[in-house]
C-alpha positions in Angstrom: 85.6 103.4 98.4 83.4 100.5 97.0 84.6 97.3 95.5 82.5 95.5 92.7 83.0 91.7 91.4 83.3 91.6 87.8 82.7 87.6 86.9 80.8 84.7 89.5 81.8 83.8 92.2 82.2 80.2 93.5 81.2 79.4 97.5 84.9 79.2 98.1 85.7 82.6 96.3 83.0 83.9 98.9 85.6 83.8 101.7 89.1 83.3 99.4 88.6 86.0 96.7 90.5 86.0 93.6 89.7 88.7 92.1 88.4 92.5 93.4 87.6 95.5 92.0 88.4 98.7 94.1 86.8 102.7 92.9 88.3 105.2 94.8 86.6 107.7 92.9 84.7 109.1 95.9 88.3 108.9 97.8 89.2 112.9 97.3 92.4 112.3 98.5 93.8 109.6 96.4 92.0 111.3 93.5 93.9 114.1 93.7 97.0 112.4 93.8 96.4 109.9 91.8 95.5 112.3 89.2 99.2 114.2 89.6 100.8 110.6 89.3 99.7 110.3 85.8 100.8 113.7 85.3 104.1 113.2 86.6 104.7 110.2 84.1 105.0 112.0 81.0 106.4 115.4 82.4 109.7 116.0 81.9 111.5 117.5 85.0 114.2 120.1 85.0 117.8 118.6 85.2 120.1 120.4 87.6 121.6 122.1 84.8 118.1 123.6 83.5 116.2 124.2 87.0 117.4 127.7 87.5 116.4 128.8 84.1 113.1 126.8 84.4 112.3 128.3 88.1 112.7 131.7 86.4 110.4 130.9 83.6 107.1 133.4 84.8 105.2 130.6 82.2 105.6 127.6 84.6 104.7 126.9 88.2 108.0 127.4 91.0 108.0 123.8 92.1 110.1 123.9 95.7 112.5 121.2 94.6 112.0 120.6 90.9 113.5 117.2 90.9 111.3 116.1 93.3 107.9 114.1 92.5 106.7 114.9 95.8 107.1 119.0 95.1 105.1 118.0 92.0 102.8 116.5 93.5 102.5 119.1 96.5 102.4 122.3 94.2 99.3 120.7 92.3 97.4 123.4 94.2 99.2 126.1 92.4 99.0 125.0 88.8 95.9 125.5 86.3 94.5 123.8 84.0 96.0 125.5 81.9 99.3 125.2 83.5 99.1 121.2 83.6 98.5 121.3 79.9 101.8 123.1 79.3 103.8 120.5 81.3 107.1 120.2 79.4 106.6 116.3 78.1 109.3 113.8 78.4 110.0 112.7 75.1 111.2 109.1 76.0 107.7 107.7 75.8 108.9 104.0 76.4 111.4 103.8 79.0 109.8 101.9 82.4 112.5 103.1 84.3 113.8 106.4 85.0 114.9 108.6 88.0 112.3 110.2 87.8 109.3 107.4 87.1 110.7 105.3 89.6 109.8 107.8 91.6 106.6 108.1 90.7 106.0 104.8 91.2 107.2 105.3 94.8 104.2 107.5 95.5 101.7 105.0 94.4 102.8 103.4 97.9 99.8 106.0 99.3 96.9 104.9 97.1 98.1 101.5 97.8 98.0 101.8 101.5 94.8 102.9 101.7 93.0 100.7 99.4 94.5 97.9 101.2 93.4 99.4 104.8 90.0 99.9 103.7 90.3 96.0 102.2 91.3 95.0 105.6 88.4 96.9 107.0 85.3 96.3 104.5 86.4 92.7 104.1 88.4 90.6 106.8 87.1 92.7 110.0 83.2 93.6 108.9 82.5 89.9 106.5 85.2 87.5 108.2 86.9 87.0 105.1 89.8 84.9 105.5 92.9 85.5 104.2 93.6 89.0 102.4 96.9 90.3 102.7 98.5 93.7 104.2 100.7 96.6 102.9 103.9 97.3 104.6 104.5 100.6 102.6 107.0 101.1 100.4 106.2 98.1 98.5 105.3 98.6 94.8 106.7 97.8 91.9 106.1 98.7 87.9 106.5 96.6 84.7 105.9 97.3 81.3 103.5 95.8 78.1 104.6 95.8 75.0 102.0 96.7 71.9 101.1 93.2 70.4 103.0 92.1 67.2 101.1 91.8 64.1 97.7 93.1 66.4 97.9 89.1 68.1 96.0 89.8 71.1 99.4 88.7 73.2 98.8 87.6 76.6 101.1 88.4 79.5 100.8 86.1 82.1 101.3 87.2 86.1 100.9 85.0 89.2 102.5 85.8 92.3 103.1 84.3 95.7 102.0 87.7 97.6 98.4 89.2 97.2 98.1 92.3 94.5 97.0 95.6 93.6 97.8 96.7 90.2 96.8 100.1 88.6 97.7 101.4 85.6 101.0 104.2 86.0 100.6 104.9 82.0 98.3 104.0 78.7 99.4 105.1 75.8 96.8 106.9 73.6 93.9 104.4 72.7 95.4 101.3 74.8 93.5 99.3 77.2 94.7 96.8 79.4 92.2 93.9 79.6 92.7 91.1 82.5 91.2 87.7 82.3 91.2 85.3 84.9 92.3 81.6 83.9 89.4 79.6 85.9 89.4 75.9 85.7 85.7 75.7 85.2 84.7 77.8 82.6 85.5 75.8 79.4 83.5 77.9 77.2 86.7 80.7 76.2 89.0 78.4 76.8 89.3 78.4 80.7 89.5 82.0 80.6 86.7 85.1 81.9 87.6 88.7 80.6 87.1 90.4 84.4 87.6 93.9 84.1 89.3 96.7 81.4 91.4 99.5 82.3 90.0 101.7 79.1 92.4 104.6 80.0 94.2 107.1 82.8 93.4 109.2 84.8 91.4 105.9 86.2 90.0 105.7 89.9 90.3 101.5 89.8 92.3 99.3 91.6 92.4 95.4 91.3 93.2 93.0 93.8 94.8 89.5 92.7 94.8 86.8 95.6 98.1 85.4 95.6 98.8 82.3 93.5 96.3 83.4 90.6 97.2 83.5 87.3 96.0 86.2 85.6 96.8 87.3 81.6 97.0 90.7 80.7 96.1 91.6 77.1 96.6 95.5 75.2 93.4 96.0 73.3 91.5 99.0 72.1 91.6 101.3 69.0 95.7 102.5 68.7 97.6 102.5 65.4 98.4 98.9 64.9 102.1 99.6 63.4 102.4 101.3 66.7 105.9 99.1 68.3 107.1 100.1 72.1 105.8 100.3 75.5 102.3 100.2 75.2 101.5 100.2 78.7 102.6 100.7 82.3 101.8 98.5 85.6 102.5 99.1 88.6 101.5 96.6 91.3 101.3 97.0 95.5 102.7 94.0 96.8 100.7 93.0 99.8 102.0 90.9 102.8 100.3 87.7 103.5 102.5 86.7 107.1 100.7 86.5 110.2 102.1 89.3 112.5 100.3 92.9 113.4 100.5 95.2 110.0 101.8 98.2 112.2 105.1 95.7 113.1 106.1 94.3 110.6 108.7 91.4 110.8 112.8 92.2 110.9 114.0 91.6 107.3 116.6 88.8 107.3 120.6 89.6 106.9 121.7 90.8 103.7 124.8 91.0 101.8 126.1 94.7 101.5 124.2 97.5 99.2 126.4 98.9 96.2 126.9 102.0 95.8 124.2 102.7 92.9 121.7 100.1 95.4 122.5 102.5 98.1 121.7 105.4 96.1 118.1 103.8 95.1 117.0 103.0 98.3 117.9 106.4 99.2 115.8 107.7 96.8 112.9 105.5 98.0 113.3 106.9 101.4 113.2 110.4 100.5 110.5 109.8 98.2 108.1 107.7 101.1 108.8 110.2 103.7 107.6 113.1 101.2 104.2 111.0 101.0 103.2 112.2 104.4 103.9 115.8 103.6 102.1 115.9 100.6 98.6 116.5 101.9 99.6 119.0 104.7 101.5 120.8 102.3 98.0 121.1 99.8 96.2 121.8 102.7 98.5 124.7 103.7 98.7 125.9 100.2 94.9 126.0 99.8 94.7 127.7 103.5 96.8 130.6 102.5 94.9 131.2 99.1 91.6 131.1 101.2 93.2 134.0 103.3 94.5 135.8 100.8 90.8 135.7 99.0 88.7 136.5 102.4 92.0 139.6 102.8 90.5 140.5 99.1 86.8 140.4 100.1 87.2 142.4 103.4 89.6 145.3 101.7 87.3 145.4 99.0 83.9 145.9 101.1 85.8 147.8 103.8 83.8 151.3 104.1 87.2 153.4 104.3 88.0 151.7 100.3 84.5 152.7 99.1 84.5 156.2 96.6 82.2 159.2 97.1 79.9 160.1 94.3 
């Protein structure tokens, strides 16, 4: 990974930064399933009623649990290009919260962790740099954009008490998400720097907002202006900024009784984490058995008994 600073930097942003931008792009791991995530936001996944016919479709990939983002995710490895393409596509384009996209945003937990370990590593233990939170994964959550009214470049304004990463989960066709940092001391746009653009998904950049800094959020870019709905989806690690080791986190204070639909969500999120840590080890076993099966190929096929006579 590699982070780059998009505006300058004053002597106390040195060791406090505000603002930081994160490529994983040379992170093949978060690539890949970064690259599934954004997938898995416009699919549309079988419903129990529809998920025997759909396993039996020779067209489409046999996911191992079809309601699952992680068997999505995991059976990657199996699909073509050609196969992605044909993903059946949910066509609610504007709901933020589903089943199954809350899910989705569940998985994001991975990217997050490791862009915030290598944060730790690159910036507090290597440069000294005082003060950047830690991710206690699962910790992410997702909000929405609307497109602007009347094309008025409509700012949403964020600022929260707990450090930041925030990748795009969705842009709609055309959208970008521009983030501008309200600084005290820049008076010539109004107090206010245009620091990076997320142009569109699949992206490889993460952003990291120190805690307490007000940031807007604006849709630009070249969509149909009568366009009305979601225009955009955020989802945002939420990093922890107490003083304790990252590996034990602190006992979470008494709380009133879950519900029964509460219980049911953080059940969900359970299931969902503890697939994150099969995902890889079920890629790498899928790609193991289709390099056997390949080098079974090779052998037979150059095997002297298989050769013909002239």
């Amino acid at each position: 990974m590699q982070t780059i600073r998009r505006v300058n930097v004053s002597n106390s942003e040195e060791l406090h930064p505000k603002f930081l931008h994160i490529s994983f792009a040379n992170a093949r791991d978060q690539v890949r399933v970064s690259q599934q995530l954004y997938l898995a936001w416009t699919y549309f996944p079988p419903t129990k009623e529809t998920s025997r016919t759909y396993l039996m479709d020779r067209t489409t990939f046999r996911m191992r649990d079809p309601g699952k983002v992680g068997s999505f995710v995991a059976d990657a490895m199996d699909r073509t290009a050609e196969e992605n393409a044909a993903l059946p596509q949910n066509p609610d384009k504007d709901s933020v919260h589903t089943e199954w996209r809350d899910q989705v945003y569940v998985f994001w937990n991975h990217v997050f962790y490791d862009v915030a370990n290598w944060l730790q590593e690159r910036f507090t233990e290597r440069s000294g740099l005082d003060g950047l939170g830690h991710f206690h994964p699962p910790s992410a959550e997702a909000f929405g954009m609307e497109y602007p009214v009347l094309d008025v470049n409509q700012a949403l304004n964020k600022q929260w008490d707990q450090d930041a990463l925030l990748i795009p989960a969705h842009l709609k066709p055309g959208v970008e998400v521009h983030l501008e940092l309200a600084t005290s001391d820049d008076t010539e746009n109004d107090g206010v720097r245009t620091t990076f653009s997320f142009v569109s998904t699949p992206t490889t950049d993460v952003i990291y907002v120190r805690r307490g800094t007000t940031i807007k959020l604006v849709i630009k870019g070249s969509y149909d202006k009568s366009s009305k709905g979601t225009a955009a989806v955020m989802v945002r690690g939420v990093m922890c900024s107490e003083s304790h080791d990252p590996d034990d986190p602190p006992g979470r204070p008494e709380q009133r009784p879950l519900t029964e639909r509460e219980a049911e969500e953080a059940e969900m999120r359970a299931e969902a984490q503890s697939s994150v840590s099969n995902v890889f080890s079920l890629f790498m076993h899928s790609q193991a058995q289709r390099h056997a099966a390949e080098e079974q190929g090779r052998d037979t096929h150059s095997s002297p008994g298989n050769s013909e006579e002239a």
